[in-house]
C-alpha positions as CSV (number, residue, x, y, z in Angstrom):
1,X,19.8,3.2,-18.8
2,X,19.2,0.8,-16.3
3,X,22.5,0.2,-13.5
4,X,22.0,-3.9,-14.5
5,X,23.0,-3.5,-17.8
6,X,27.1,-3.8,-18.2
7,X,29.1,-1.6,-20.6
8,X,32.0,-4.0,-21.7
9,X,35.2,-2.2,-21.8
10,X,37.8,-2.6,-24.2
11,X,41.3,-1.7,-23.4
12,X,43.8,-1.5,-26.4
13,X,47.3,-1.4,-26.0
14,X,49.1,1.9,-26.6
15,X,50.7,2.7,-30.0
16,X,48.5,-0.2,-31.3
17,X,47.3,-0.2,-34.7
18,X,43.7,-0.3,-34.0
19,X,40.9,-0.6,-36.5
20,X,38.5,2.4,-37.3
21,X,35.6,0.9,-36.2
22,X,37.0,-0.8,-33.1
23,X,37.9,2.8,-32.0
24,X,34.0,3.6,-33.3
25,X,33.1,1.0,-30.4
26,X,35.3,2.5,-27.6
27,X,34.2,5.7,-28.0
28,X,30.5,4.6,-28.4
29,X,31.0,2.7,-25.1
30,X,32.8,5.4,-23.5
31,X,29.8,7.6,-23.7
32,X,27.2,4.8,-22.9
33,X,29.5,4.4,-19.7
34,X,29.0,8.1,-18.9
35,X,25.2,8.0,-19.6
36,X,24.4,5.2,-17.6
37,X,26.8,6.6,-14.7
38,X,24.8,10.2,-14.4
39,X,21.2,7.9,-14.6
40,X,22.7,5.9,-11.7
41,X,23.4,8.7,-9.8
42,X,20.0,10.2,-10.7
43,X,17.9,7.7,-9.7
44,X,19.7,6.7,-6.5
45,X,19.2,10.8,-5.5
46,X,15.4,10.4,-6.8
47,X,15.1,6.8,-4.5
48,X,16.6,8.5,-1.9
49,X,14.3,11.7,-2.1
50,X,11.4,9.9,-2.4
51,X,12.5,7.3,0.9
52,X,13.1,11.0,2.8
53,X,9.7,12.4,1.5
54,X,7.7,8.7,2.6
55,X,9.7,8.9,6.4
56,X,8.3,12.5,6.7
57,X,4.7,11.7,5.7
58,X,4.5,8.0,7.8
59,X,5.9,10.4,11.2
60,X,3.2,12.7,10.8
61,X,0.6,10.3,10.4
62,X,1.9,9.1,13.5
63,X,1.8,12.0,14.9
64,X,-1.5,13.0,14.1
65,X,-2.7,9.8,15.2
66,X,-1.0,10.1,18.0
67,X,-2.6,13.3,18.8
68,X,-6.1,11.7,17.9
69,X,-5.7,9.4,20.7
70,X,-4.7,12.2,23.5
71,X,-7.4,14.8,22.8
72,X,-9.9,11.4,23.5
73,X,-7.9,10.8,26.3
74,X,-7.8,14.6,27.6
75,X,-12.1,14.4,26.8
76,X,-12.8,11.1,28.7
77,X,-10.9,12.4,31.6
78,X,-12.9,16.1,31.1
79,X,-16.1,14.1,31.3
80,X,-15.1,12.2,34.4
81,X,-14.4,14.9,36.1
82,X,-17.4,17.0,35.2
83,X,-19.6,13.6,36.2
84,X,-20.6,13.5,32.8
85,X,-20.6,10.4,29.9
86,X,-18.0,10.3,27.1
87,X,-19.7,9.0,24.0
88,X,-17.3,7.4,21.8
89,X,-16.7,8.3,18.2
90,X,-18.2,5.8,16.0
91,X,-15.6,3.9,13.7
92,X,-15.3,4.9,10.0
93,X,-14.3,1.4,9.0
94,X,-15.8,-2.0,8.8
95,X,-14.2,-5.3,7.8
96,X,-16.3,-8.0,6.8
97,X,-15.8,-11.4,6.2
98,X,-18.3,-14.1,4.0
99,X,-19.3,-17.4,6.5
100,X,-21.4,-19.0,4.3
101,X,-21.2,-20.3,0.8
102,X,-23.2,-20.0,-2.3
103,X,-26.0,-23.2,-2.0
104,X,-29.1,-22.1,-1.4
105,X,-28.6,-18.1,-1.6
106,X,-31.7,-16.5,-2.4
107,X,-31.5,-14.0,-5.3
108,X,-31.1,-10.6,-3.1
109,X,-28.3,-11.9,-0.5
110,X,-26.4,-13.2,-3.3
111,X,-26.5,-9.8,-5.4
112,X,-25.3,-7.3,-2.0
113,X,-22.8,-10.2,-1.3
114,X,-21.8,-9.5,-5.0
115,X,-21.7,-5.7,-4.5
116,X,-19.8,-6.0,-1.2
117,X,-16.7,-7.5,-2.8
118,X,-17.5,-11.2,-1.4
119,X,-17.3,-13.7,-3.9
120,X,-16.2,-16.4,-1.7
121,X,-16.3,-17.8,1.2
122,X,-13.6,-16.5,3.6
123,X,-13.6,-13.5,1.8
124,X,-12.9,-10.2,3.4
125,X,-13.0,-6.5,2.4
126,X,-12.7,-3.3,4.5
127,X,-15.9,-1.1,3.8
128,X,-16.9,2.8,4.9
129,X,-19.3,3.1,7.3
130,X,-22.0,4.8,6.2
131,X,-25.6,4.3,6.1
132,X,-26.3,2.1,2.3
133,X,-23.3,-0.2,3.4
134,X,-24.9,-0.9,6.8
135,X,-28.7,-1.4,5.2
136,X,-26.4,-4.0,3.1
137,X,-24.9,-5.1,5.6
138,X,-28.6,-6.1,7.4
139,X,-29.6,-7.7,4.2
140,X,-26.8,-10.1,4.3
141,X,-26.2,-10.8,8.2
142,X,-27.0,-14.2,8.2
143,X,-24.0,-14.9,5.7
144,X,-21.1,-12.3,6.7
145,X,-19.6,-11.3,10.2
146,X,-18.0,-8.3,10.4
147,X,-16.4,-6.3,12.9
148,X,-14.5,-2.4,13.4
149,X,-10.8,-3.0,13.0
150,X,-8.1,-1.1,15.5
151,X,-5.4,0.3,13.3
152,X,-2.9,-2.2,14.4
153,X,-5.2,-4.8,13.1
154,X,-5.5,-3.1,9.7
155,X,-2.0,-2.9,9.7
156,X,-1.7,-6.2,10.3
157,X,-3.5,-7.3,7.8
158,X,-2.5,-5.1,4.9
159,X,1.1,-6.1,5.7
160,X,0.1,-9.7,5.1
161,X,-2.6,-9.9,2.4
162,X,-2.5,-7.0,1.2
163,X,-1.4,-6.4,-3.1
164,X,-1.0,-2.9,-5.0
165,X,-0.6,-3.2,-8.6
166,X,2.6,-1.4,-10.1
167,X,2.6,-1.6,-14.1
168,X,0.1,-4.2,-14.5
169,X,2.1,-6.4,-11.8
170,X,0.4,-7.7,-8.5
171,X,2.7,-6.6,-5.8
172,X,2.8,-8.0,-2.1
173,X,2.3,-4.8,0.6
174,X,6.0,-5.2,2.6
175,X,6.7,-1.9,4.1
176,X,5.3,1.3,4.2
């Protein structure tokens, strides 16, 4: 039972005459009141456990992002010092935005724009790097721009465009 919901309560004086079904009512109520007490306390232990299991998992992504960044740290320096080059790692994530609108598309450019997610102009999508999405990507790069995101940036734009969909419901992205 949901902690909105109110459970009237009826209070009858004592030594009262009180009708059958009235004290039908109070008991009913009494035990609705009980119920919806042990669900309350349920799901605030639940909400809780779940807010304790999300804290864990978001500090070790931090942490094994963190760690990410020092072993390319501790390599660069390695290479420096052994005079040789540090080749970066190539990104794993694209974002691309549509520039250009739909008169005079050819054909082809319209249908990869279509399987890319860009409808409109000023679209934008995040895409895997791999090697169909970059052939796409050729195909089309007169009409998108596109770019490899720094986490911060991804994070700052899930955090304002960004929707996940919770029992048919669009929901805005606030927090982690």
């Amino acid at each position: 039972m949901a902690a909105r919901y109110m459970i009237p309560k009826d209070a009858v004086a004592e030594g009262a005459a009180v009708p059958e079904k009235v004290k039908l009512k109070i008991a009913r109520d009494a035990t609705l009141a009980k119920e919806k007490e042990t669900a309350v306390a349920a799901a605030k232990k639940d909400h809780e456990e779940q807010r304790a299991a999300l804290k864990n998992r978001t500090q070790q992504y931090e942490k094994e992002y963190s760690d990410y960044q020092k072993k390319l740290i501790d390599l660069r320096r390695e290479a420096k010092l052994g005079g040789n080059f540090f080749v970066e790692p190539e990104a794993k994530l694209l974002f691309v935005v549509r520039i250009v609108g739909i008169i005079k598309l050819s054909p082809k450019p319209r249908k990869v724009l279509q399987l890319l997610r860009l409808k409109q102009l000023h679209n934008g999508v995040f895409l895997k790097v791999n090697k169909p999405i970059l052939q796409m990507l050729k195909l089309v790069q007169p009409y998108v721009t596109y770019g490899y995101p720094s986490l911060k940036t991804v994070r700052a734009l899930v955090y304002k465009r960004g929707y996940g969909k919770v029992s048919k419901q669009r929901i805005p992205l606030s927090d982690n």
